[in-house]
Each structure stands twice: as C-alpha cells, then as structure tokens.
C-alpha positions as CSV (number, residue, x, y, z in Angstrom):
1,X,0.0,0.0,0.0
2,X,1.0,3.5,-0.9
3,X,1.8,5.9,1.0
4,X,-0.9,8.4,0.2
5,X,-3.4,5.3,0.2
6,X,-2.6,4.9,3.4
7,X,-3.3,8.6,4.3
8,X,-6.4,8.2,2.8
9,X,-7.4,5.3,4.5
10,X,-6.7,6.7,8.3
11,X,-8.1,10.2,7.7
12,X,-10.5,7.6,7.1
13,X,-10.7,5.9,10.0
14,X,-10.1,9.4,12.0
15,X,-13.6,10.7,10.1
16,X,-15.5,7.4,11.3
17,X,-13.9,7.8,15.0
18,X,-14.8,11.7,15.2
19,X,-18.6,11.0,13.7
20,X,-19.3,8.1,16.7
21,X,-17.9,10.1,19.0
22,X,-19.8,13.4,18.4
23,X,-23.1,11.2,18.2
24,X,-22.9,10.7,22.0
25,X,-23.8,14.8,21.7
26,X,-27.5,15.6,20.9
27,X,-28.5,19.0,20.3
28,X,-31.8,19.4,22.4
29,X,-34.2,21.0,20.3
30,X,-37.2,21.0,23.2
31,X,-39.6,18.6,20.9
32,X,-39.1,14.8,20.7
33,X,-39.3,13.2,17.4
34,X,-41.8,10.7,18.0
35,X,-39.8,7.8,19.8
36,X,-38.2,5.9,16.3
37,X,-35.1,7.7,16.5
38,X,-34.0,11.0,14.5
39,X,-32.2,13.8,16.7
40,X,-29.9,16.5,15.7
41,X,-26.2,16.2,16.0
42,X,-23.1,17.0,14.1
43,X,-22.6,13.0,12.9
44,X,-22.3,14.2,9.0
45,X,-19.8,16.7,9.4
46,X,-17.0,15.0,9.5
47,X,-17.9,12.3,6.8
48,X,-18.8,15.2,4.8
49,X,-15.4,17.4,5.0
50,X,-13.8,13.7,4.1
51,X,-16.0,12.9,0.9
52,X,-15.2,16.5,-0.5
53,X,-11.4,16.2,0.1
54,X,-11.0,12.5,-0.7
55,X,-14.0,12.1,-2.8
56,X,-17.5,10.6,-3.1
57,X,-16.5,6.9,-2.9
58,X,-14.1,7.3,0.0
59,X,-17.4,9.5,1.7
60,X,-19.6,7.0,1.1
61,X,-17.4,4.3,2.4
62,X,-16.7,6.1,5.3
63,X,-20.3,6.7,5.9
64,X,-21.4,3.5,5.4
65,X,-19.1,2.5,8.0
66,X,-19.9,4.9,10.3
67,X,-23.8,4.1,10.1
68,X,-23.3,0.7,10.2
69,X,-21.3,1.1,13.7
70,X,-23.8,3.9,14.9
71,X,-26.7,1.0,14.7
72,X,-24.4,-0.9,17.6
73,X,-22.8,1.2,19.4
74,X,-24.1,4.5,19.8
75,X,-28.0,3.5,20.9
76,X,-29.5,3.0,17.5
77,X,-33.2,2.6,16.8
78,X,-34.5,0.0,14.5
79,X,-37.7,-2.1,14.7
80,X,-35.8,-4.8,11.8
81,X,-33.1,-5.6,10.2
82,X,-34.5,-3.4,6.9
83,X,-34.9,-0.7,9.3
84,X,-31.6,-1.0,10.4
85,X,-30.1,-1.5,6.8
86,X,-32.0,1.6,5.6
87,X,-31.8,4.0,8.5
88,X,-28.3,3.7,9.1
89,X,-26.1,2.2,6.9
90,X,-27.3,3.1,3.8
91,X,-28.7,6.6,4.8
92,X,-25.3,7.3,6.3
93,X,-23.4,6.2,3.2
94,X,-25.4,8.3,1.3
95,X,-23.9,11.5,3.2
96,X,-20.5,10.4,1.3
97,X,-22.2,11.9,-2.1
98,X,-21.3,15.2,-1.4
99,X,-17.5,14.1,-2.4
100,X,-19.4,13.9,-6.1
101,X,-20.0,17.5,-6.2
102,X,-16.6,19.2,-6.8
103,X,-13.0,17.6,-4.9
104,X,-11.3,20.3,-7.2
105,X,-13.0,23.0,-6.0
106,X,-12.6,24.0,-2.3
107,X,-14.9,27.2,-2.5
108,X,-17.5,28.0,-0.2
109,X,-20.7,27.3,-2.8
110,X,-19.1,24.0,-3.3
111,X,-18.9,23.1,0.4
112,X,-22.8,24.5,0.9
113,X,-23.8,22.6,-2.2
114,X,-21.7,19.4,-1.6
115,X,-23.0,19.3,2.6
116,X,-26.5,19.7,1.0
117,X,-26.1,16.7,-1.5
118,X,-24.9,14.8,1.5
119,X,-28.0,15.8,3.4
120,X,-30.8,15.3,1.1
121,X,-28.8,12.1,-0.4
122,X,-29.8,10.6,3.6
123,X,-32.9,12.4,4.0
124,X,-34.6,10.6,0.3
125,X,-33.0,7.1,2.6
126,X,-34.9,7.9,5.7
127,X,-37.9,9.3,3.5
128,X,-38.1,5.7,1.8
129,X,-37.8,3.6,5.1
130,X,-40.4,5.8,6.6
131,X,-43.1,5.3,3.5
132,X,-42.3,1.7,3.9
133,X,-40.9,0.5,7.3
134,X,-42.7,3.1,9.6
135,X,-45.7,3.4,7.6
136,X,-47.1,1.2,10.4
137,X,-46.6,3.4,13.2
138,X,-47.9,6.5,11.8
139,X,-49.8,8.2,14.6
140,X,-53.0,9.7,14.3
141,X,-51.8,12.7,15.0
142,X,-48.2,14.4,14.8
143,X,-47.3,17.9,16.1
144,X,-50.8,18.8,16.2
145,X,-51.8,17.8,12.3
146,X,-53.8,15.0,11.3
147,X,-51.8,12.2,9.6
148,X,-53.7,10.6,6.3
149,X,-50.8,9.0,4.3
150,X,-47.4,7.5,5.3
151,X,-45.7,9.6,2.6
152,X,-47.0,12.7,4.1
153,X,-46.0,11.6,7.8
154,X,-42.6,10.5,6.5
155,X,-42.0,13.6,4.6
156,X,-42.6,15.6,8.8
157,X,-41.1,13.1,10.9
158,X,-37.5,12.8,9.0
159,X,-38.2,16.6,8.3
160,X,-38.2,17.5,11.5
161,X,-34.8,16.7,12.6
162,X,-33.2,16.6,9.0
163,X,-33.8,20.5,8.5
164,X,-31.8,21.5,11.1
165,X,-29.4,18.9,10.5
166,X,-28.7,20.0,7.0
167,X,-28.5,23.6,8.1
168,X,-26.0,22.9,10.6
169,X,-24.2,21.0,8.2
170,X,-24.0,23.0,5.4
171,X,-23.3,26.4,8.0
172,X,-20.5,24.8,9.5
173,X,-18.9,22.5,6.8
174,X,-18.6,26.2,4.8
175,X,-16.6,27.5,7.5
176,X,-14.5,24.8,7.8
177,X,-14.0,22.7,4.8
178,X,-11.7,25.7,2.9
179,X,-9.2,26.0,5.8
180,X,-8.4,22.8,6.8
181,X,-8.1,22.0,3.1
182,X,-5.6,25.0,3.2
183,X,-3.7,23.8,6.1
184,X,-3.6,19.7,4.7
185,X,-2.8,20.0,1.4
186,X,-4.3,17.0,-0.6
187,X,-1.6,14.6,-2.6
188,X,-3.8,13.0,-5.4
C-alpha cells in the first residue's frame, strides 16, 4: 500500500472515529421526534469534509461504515433488520455523495452545495424507510396535524430533525472545509 493510500485510509478511519464520537452529543431542540429515532447532531460533518477532500466513494465508504457502527454502538433505533439496513447504513453512506459534487473546488458554494447533496442524499433514505418500514406506526396525529398518508407523515417526521441537520451542516462544513483543506494539502 502507498503511502498516500494509506493517508487516505486513516483520515479515514479518524472521520469514522470523530462522527461516533460526536453522536454521544444531541443537540436538544425542546420537541421529541416521536420515539423511532431521528435527533440533531453534528454525525455528517465530518464524513462530509472527508467525501469532499477525498471524494465521493471514499465519503460513502466512510459513511457506510460509520452508520453501520452507529446502529451498535451508539444507541441505534431500528424495529428490523430493513430498518436497520435503511436507516443507518445506507442513509449514512449516502452523506459520502457530497465528495461527487466538486473535490477540485474547495470554495464555499461548493462546500454549501456538496453538505446539501450529502444531506438530502440521507434524507430521500430515511424518507423511503419511513413510507415503507414506519408506515405502520404513523400516529393519528403528529405535532398537532392529522396524519392521512405514510408519505406525508414520512415527509414531517424525517423533516423535522433533518432541516436542522442540513442547516448545521452546510453552516459549519462552509466555515471549515476551505481552511483545513488549506492547512492539509491533498496529494492526489
């Protein structure tokens, strides 16, 4: 293995560490989301600043790593194994597309647009396990509105915790995405 391989493969690792770590931290919003999981965190932000310096198959590696490890280890919520697939391995892999967006260019509407790929790439996962998976559960009633279709309850529930998610994202992986790609210079 090469040495920049190797790079590659622990800033790697260091993305997956940092993301479990900093989804011990919730961000209280003073609502809960309905008891099936969903919370606001800062879990994408790293997988995202690695998918836009080392690219969207590295991200999405990373992420599914990451999502698959979060369902074990860091209190995951699944009702099945689908539920388990969807919500967190494949959801979280599909923050890794924002490494599709631009690797080349480390501007600021490239960051915003590439954490925003990342973001609605896991919110159309979570959308299509809750049409499917959840569509069981849907209450009668959720934050005050009646609920007449699971696509409609889907579209609030993941909604709910994925807006601010994405905002945060894309807010702080603009700030930080051109310096520290200033300060580590990428070998390709």
């Amino acid at each position: 293995m090469n040495n920049s391989k190797l790079v590659t493969l622990a800033e790697g690792a260091l993305t997956v560490a940092l993301s479990i770590a900093l989804s011990y931290l919730k961000i209280p919003l003073g609502f809960a989301f309905g008891g099936f999981g969903g919370s606001v965190d800062l879990v994408m932000i790293p997988i995202i600043v690695y998918a836009i310096r080392r690219g969207g198959l590295c991200g999405m590696g990373a992420g599914l790593l990451f999502g698959t490890l979060k369902s074990f280890l860091a209190g995951g919520v699944a009702v099945n194994w689908q539920s388990m697939l969807l919500d967190y391995s494949l959801a979280y892999m599909m923050v890794g597309v924002a490494g599709f967006i631009s690797r080349a260019k480390y501007s600021l509407p490239f960051s915003a647009l590439a954490a925003f790929a990342g973001c609605v790439g896991r919110f159309i996962i979570h959308y299509i396990s809750g049409v499917t998976i959840y569509a069981e559960y849907m209450p009668e009633k959720f934050f005050n509105m009646t609920m007449t279709t699971p696509a409609f309850y889907s579209l609030l529930y993941n909604g709910s915790y994925m807006v601010p998610n994405t905002l945060l994202a894309i807010i702080i992986c603009t700030l930080i995405t051109v310096p520290i790609n200033k300060a580590v210079k990428i070998k390709q």
